[in-house]
N, C-alpha and C positions, 0 to 999 in steps of 0.2 A: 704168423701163419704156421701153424702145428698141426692140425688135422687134414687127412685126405678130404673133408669136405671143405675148406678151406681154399684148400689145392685145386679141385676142383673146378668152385667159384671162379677164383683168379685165372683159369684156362678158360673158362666160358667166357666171362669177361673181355680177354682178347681176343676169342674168336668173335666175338660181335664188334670189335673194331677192326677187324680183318688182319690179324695177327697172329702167325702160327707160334707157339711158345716153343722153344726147344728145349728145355727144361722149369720145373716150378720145382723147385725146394725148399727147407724150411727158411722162410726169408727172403728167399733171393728168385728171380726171374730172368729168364733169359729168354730173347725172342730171333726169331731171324733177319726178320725183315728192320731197314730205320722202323722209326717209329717217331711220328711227329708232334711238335711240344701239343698242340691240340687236341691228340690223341691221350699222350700222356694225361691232360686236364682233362677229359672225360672217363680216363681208366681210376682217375685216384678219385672222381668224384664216385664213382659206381662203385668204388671200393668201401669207401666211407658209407656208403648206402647198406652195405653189405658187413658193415662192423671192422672195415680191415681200413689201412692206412697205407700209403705207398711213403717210403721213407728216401727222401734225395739227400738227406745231410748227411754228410762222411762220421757224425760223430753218431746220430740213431742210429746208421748204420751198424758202426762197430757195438754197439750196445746189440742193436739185433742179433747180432755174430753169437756175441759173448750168451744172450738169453738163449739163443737156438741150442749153442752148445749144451751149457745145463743141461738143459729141456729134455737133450738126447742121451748125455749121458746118466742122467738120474729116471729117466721113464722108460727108456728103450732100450738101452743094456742089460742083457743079463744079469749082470752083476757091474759093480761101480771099479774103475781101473784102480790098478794097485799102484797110482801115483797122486801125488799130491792133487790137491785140485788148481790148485794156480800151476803145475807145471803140465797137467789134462791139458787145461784152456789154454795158456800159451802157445803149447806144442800145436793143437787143433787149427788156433787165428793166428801164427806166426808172428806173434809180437810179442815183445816184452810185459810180462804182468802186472808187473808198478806201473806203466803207460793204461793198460785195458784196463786196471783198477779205478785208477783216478778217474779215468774217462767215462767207465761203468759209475762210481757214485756219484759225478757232479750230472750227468744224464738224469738218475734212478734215484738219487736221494737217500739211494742206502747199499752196502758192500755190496759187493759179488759173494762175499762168503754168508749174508744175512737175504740172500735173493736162494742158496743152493738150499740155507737149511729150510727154508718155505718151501721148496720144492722135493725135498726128501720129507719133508715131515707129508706130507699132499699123497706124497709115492707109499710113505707108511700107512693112511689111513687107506688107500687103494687096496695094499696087500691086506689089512688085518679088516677091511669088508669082506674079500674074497674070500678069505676063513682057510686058505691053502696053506699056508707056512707057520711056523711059532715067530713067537717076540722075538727067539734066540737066532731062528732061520734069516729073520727079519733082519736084523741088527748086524747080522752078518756081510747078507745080500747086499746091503747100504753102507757097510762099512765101519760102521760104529764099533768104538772100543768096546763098547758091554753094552748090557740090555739095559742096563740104569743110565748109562749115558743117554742111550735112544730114549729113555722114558721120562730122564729129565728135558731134553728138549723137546718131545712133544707134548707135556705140559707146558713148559712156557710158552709154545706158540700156541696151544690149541684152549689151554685152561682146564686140560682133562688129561685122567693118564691115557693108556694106551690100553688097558684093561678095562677100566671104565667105559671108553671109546667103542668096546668091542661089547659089549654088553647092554650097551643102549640100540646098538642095531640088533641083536637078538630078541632084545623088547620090543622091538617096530615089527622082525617077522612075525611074533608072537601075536600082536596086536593085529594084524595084516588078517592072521591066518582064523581069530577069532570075530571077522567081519562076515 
């Protein structure tokens, strides 16, 4: 659950089981009232209907935790904390990092640090759509040692530089604008 329309959904949701939510966060819900297993099986069925998932296992859970984090610190921060990223994430879900690690790849099937850099490479191609900042601005914002670091990983994820990237969306306004 990451977008206000998301959020949203999942509030409407319990109001049509007659449930006030006292907070919806990324992930997580909290309601007033019990809430009965019946209930529950009609919320996560509506859910599923609506592309979301209700998650009861303590170990998706803590995978949710750990994704949300990311999520927030690579899309929603100004700028990325000037601490490591496993001591970020630890400090944020108060556990140990070797614990959320293990527990993040055997859930995901791949690191926590191969889940951020998808996720900062996603936030690069965001910014260099936008056309606001440079490579330099970029690579700063996200933390990368240099602009060649940023631009060797976002070739190996994406198969293009970051240059190129940006220049193929200039060919679409171009093409857009000659329709």
């Amino acid at each position: 659950m990451v977008s206000l329309r998301c959020k949203m959904f999942v509030r409407d949701e319990l109001q049509k089981l007659g449930q006030n939510s006292v907070s919806v966060e990324l992930g997580m819900v909290e309601v007033q009232d019990d809430i009965t297993d019946e209930q529950i099986e009609t919320f996560a069925k509506n859910l599923r209907k609506g592309g979301l998932e209700l998650l009861d296992d303590k170990r998706n859970i803590l995978v949710e935790k750990i994704k949300n984090a990311i999520i927030e610190m690579v899309h929603f921060a100004d700028e990325l904390p000037k601490v490591n990223d496993s001591d970020y994430i630890s400090g944020k879900l108060g556990y140990d990092y070797t614990y959320l690690s293990n527990t993040f790849s055997e859930v995901k099937g791949i690191t926590i640090q191969q889940y951020i850099i998808k996720h900062k490479i996603e936030r690069v191609k965001e910014l260099l759509l936008y056309d606001e900042l440079t490579l330099t601005e970029i690579a700063w914002k996200l933390d990368y040692s240099s602009v060649a670091h940023l631009s060797n990983q976002f070739k190996k994820v994406t198969g293009l530089t970051p240059t190129y990237f940006k220049e193929m969306k200039n060919k679409r306004e171009k093409n857009l604008e000659n329709l």
